[in-house]
C-alpha positions in Angstrom: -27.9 65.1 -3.7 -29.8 66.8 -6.4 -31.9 65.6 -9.6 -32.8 68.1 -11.9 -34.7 67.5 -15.1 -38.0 68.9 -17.2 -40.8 70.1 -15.1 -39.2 68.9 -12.0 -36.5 69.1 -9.4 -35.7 67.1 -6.5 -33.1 67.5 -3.7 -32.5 65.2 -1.2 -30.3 64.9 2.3 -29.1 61.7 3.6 -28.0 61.6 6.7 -24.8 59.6 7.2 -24.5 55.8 9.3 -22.4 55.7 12.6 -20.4 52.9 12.8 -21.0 50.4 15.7 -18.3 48.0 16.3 -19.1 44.2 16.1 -19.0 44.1 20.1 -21.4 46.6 20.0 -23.7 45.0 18.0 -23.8 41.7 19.3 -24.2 43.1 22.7 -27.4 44.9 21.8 -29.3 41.5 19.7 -28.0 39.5 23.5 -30.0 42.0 25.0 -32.8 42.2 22.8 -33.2 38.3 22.9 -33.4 38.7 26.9 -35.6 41.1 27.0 -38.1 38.9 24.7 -37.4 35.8 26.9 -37.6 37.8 30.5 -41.3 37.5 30.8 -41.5 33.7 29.7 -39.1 32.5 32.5 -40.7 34.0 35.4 -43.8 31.5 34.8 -41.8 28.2 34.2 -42.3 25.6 37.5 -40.3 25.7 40.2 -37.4 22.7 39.7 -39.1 19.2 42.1 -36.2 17.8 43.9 -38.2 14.8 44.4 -38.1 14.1 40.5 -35.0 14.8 39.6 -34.1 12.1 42.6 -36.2 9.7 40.0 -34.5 11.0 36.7 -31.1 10.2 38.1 -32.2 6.7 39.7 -34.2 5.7 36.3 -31.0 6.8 35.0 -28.7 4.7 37.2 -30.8 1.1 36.8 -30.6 2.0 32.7 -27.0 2.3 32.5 -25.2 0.3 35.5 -28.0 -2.1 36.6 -26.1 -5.0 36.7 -22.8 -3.4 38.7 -25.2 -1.2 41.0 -25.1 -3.1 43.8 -21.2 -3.2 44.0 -21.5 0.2 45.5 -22.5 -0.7 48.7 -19.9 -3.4 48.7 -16.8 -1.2 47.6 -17.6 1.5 50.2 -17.7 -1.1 52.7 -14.6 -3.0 51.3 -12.7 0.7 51.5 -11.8 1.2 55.0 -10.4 -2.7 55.0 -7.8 -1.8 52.7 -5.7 -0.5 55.3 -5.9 -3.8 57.0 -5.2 -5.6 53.7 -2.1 -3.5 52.9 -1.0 -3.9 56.5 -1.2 -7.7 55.9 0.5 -7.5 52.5 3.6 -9.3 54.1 1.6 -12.5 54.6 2.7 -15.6 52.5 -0.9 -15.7 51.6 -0.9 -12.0 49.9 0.9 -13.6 47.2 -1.7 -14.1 44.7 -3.4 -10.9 45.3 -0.2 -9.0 45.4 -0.1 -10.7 41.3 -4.0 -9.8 40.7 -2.6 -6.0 41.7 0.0 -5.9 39.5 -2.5 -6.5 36.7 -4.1 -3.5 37.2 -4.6 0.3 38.2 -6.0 2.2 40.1 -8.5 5.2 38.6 -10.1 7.9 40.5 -13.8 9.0 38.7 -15.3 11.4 40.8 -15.6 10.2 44.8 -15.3 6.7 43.9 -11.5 4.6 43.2 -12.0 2.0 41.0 -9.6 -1.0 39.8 -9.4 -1.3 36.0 -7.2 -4.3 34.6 -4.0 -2.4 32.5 -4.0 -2.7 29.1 -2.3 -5.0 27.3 0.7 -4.5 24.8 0.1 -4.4 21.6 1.5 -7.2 20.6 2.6 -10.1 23.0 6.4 -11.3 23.1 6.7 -14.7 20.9 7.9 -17.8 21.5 11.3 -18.6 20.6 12.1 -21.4 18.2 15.2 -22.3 16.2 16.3 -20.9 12.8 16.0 -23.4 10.0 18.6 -24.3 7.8 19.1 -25.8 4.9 20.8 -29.5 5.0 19.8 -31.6 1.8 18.7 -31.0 -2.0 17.5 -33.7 -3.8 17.5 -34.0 -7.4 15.6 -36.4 -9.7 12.7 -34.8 -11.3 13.1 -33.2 -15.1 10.9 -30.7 -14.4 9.3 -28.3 -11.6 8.0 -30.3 -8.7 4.3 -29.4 -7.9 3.0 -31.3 -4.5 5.2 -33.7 -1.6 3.3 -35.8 0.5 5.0 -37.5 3.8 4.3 -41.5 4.6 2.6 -41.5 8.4 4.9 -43.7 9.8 8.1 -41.1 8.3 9.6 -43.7 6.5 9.4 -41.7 2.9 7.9 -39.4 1.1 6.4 -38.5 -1.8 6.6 -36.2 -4.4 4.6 -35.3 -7.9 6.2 -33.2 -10.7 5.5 -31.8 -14.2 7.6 -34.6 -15.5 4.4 -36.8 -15.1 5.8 -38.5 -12.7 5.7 -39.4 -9.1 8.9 -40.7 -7.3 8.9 -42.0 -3.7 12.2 -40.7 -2.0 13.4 -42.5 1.7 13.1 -39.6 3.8 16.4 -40.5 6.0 19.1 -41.0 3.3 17.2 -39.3 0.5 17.7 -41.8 -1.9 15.3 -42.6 -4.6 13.2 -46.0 -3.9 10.7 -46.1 -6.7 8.9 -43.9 -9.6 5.6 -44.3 -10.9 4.3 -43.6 -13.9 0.7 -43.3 -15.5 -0.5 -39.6 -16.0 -0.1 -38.0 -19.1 0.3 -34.2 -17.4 1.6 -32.5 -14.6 1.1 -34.2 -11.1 -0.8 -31.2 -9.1 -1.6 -33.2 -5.7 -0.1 -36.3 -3.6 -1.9 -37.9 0.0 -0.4 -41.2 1.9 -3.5 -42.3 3.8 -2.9 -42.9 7.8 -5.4 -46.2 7.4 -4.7 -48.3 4.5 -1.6 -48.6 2.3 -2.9 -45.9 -0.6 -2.0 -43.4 -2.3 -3.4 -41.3 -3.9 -3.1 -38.4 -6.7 -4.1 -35.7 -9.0 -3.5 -34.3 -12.0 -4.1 -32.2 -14.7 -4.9 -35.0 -16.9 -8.3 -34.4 -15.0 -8.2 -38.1 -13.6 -7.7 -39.1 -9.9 -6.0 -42.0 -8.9 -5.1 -44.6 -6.2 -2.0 -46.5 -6.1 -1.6 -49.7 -4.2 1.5 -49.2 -2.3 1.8 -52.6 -1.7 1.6 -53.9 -5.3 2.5 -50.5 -6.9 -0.1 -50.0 -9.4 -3.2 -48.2 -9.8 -6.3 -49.7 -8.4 -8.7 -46.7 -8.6 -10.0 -44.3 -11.0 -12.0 -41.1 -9.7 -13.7 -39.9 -13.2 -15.9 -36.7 -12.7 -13.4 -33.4 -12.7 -14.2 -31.4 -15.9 -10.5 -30.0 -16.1 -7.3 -30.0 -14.5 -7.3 -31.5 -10.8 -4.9 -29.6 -8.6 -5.2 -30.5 -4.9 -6.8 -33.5 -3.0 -6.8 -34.3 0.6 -8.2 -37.6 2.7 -10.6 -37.3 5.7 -9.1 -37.8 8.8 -11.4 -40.9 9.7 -13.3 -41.2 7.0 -13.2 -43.4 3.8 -13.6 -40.3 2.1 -11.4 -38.0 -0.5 -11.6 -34.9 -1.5 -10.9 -33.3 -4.8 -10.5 -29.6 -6.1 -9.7 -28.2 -9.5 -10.1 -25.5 -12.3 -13.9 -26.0 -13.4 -14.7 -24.6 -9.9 -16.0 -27.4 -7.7 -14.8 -29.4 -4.8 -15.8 -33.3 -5.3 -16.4 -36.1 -2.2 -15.3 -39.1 -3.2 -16.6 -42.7 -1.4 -13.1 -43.9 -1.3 -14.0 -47.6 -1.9 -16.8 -47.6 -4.4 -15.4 -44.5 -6.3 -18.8 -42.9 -6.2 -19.2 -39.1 -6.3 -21.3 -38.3 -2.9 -21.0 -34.4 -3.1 -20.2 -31.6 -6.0 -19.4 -28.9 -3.6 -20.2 -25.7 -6.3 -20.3 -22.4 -4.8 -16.7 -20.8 -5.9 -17.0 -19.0 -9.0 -13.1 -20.0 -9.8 -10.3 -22.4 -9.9 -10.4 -24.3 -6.3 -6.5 -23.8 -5.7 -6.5 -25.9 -1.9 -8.9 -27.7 0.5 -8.1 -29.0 3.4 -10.1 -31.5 5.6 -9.9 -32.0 9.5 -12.4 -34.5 11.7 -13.9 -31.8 13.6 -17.1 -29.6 12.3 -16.3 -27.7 10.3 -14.8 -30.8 8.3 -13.8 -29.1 4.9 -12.2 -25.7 3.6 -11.4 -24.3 0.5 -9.9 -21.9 -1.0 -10.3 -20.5 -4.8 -8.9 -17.6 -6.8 -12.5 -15.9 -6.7 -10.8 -14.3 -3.2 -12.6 -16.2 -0.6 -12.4 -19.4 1.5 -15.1 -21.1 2.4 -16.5 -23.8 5.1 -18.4 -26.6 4.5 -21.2 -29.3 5.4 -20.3 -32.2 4.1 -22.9 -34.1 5.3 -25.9 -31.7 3.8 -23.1 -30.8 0.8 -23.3 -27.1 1.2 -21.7 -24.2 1.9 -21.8 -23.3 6.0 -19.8 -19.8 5.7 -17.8 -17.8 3.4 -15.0 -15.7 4.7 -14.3 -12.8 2.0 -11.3 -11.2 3.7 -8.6 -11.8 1.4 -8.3 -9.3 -1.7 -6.5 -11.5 -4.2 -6.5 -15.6 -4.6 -5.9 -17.6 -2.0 -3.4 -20.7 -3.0 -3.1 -22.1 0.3 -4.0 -23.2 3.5 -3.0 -25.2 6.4 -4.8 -26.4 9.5 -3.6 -26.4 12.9 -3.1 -30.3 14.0 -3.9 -29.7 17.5 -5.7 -26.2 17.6 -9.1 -25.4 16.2 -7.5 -22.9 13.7 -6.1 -22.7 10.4 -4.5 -20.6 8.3 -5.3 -18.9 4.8 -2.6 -17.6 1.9 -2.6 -15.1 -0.5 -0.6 -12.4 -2.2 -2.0 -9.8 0.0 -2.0 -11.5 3.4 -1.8 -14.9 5.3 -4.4 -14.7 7.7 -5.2 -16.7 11.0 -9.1 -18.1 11.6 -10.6 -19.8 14.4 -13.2 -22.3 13.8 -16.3 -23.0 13.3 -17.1 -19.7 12.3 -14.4 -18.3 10.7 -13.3 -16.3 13.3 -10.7 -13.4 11.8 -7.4 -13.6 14.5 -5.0 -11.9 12.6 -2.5 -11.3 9.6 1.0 -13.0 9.2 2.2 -9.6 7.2 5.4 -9.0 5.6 5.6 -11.7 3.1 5.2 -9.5 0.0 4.9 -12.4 -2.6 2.3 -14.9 -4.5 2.1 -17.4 -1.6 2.1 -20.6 -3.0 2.1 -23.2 -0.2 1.7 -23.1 3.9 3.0 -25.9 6.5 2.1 -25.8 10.0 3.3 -27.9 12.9 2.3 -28.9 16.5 5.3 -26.3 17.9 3.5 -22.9 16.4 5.9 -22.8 13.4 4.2 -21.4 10.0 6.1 -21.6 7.4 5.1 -19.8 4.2 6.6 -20.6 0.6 6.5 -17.7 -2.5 7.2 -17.7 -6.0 9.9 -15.9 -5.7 11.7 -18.5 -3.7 11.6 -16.7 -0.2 10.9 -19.0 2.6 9.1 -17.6 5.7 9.2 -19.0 9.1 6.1 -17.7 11.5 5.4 -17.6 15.5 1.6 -19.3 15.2 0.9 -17.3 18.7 1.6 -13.7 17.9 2.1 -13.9 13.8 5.6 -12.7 14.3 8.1 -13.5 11.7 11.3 -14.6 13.3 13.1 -16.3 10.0 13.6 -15.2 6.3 15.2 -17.5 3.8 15.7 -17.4 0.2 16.0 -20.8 -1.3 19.2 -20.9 -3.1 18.6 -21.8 -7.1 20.2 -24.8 -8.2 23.1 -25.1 -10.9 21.5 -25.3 -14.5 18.3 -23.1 -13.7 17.3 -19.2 -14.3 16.4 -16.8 -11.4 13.1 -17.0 -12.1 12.9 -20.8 -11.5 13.3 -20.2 -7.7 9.4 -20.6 -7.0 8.4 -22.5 -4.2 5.3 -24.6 -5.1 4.5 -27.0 -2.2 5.9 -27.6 2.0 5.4 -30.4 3.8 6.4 -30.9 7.6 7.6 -34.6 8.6 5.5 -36.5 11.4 7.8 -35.4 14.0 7.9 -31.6 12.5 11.3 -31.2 12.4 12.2 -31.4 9.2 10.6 -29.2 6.4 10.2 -30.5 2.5 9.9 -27.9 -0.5 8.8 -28.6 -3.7 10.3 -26.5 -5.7 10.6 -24.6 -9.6 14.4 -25.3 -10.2 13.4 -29.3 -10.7 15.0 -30.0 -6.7 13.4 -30.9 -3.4 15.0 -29.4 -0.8 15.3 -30.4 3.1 15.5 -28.0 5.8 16.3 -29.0 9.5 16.0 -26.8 13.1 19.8 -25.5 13.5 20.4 -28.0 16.6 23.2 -25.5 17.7 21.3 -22.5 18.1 20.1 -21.1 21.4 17.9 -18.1 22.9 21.9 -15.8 23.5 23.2 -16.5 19.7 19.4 -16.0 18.8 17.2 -13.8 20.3 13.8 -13.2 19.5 13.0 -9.8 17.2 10.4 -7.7 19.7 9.8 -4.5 19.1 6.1 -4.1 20.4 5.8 -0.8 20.2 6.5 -0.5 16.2 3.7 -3.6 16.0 0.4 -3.0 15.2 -2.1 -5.9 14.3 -4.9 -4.1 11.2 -8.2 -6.4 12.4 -9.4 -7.0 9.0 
């Protein structure tokens, strides 16, 4: 290359590159890097055998202190195996000839090791009957908000948005008696277990107890700033229990009509509460998303379970367990007390859950605005019944909605409350068996989300 210009000139050569593959080139910087290197590792220690014996037994204690000394017992218990299998034909080898089918055998390094098998995903569920439909009951001039059954199952009970509440004999389903004294829709009905009461709520805002006997009110329960829509009685306590739209939960002195308790904490409508004899002895649930446990001896607020995504409407506890469960649009979901354990979701009802019913055989049912009916294994939270409650002659498709379910005392017959003005009956199909049928199980497609 030459540059020319005034008063100067200036040629220059460049000598042209070779090209070096990539292989090349990495090959020379590897040696480069050992040749800078070679001097430090000739003056590094010699490796102790004697500490590295004490890294690995500092290491052992650490990680597997408390199964270390089953080492020394499993080499021992090896050479016996022989004798055991040999022995297998004894009537005695029964149960562990069970315990080995239960699990399976893993080799990690020298050692064999027994590790249970793991479970399926989901375990195979009960069977129970399909339910059927076997009585509709008409009466009420408008939709029918809350059923309550009498504890000795002679009758029940059931509220409505006519204002009134009518007392139906449950075996004939004939009408015995209607009372009348709210002015608005009757949101909540409970038949105490101890005294001849009843009692229910509105959205009038009032509470009120009915002498059975006499069939009149006897009690007023002032203290609800707006409408009242469920109540439930404490299993043996002279207490009741109140929830409604200004956001509280109220405990009631049954007798004296005092206020004990404002149980504030949601920061929306209280939809369901539900009381049981055990600690924790009240839940709630509110259209804030969340159900929560209480204390109702300090009147507070022992845990709040946040799970649910949209508002929960209902809930049922277990009679027997020391469960419940929760519903709402997005999921009914399964707790254990007294924590609020998460068990696991009831999923596929893909509706505005309005009401839950549980009896002492495992059966959920769940009851939507839409009028679908689902029937639940309480075990495994598999569905083995859908039903659509038929709507009445007279009523639009949209008044199928289901707003309340009540079991009998002897949980074989359901109740529904329901938008088309009817209640409706259902029964276990008596003719039904495990052949004509089966039980749904497909584990493999089943997957429980632990949420």
């Amino acid at each position: 290359a030459t540059t020319s210009g005034p008063g100067f000139s200036l040629t220059a050569q460049i000598e042209p590159v070779q090209p070096h593959s990539v292989h090349t080139l990495v090959f020379r910087s590897l040696k480069r890097t050992h040749d800078m290197f070679l001097s430090e590792r000739d003056c590094l220690p010699a490796p102790d055998p004697t500490a590295d014996q004490v890294r690995r037994a500092v290491k052992a204690k650490d990680q597997f202190g408390p199964v270390l000394h089953m080492q020394s017992s499993a080499k021992t218990a090896r050479p016996a195996a022989g004798k055991q299998a040999a022995s297998s034909a004894d009537p005695g080898s029964a149960a562990s000839s069970a315990a080995a089918a239960n699990t399976a055998s893993v080799q990690v390094g020298e050692e064999r090791m027994l590790v249970p098998k793991r479970a399926p995903l989901m375990p195979k569920p009960d069977w129970h009957p399909p339910w059927k439909l076997y009585r509709v009951i008409s009466g009420h001039t408008g939709w029918v908000r809350c059923v309550a059954v009498d504890p000795l199952n002679r009758y029940f009970v059931t509220g409505a948005a006519d204002r009134l509440i009518k007392i139906w004999d449950l075996a004939s389903g004939t009408l015995k008696l209607s009372l009348t004294g709210h002015i608005s829709t009757v949101r909540g009905l409970q038949v105490s277990d101890r005294h001849p009461f009843l009692f229910s709520c509105s959205e009038d805002k009032t509470v009120r107890c009915w002498d059975l006997e006499e069939n009149k009110v006897v009690r007023h329960y002032h203290g609800h700033l707006s409408a009242v829509y469920g109540l439930t009685l404490h299993p043996t306590l002279d207490l009741l229990v109140t929830c409604g739209r200004d956001a509280t939960a109220r405990l009631w002195d049954m007798r004296t009509k005092l206020c004990i308790h404002t149980l504030a904490g949601h920061s929306s409508t209280v939809a369901a509460v539900a009381s049981q004899s055990a600690e924790p002895q009240l839940v709630t649930g509110s259209h804030d998303c969340t159900v929560r446990l209480w204390d109702i001896a300090a009147g507070k607020s022992l845990v709040t379970l946040t799970n649910h995504k949209k508002s929960v409407r209902a809930l049922a506890i277990h009679p027997t367990q020391f469960t419940f469960a929760t519903g709402a649009p997005d999921n009914i979901k399964q707790w254990k007390f007294p924590d609020g354990q998460f068990l696991q979701n009831f999923s596929g009802h893909n509706a505005i859950v309005n009401a839950l019913a549980l009896n002492e055989d495992g059966v959920l049912v769940s009851g939507a605005d839409n009028g679908s009916l689902h029937m639940w294994d309480w075990r495994t939270g598999s569905c083995f019944q859908r039903h659509t409650s038929p709507v009445q002659p007279g009523s639009i498709d949209s008044e199928a909605g289901i707003f309340a379910l009540a079991f009998d005392r002897s949980g074989s017959r359901l109740i529904t409350a329901e938008a088309d003005k009817t209640v409706k009956i259902y029964k276990e199909d008596e003719t039904a068996t495990e052949e004509t049928h089966p039980v749904n199980w497909r584990p493999g497609l089943l997957k429980k989300a632990r949420y």
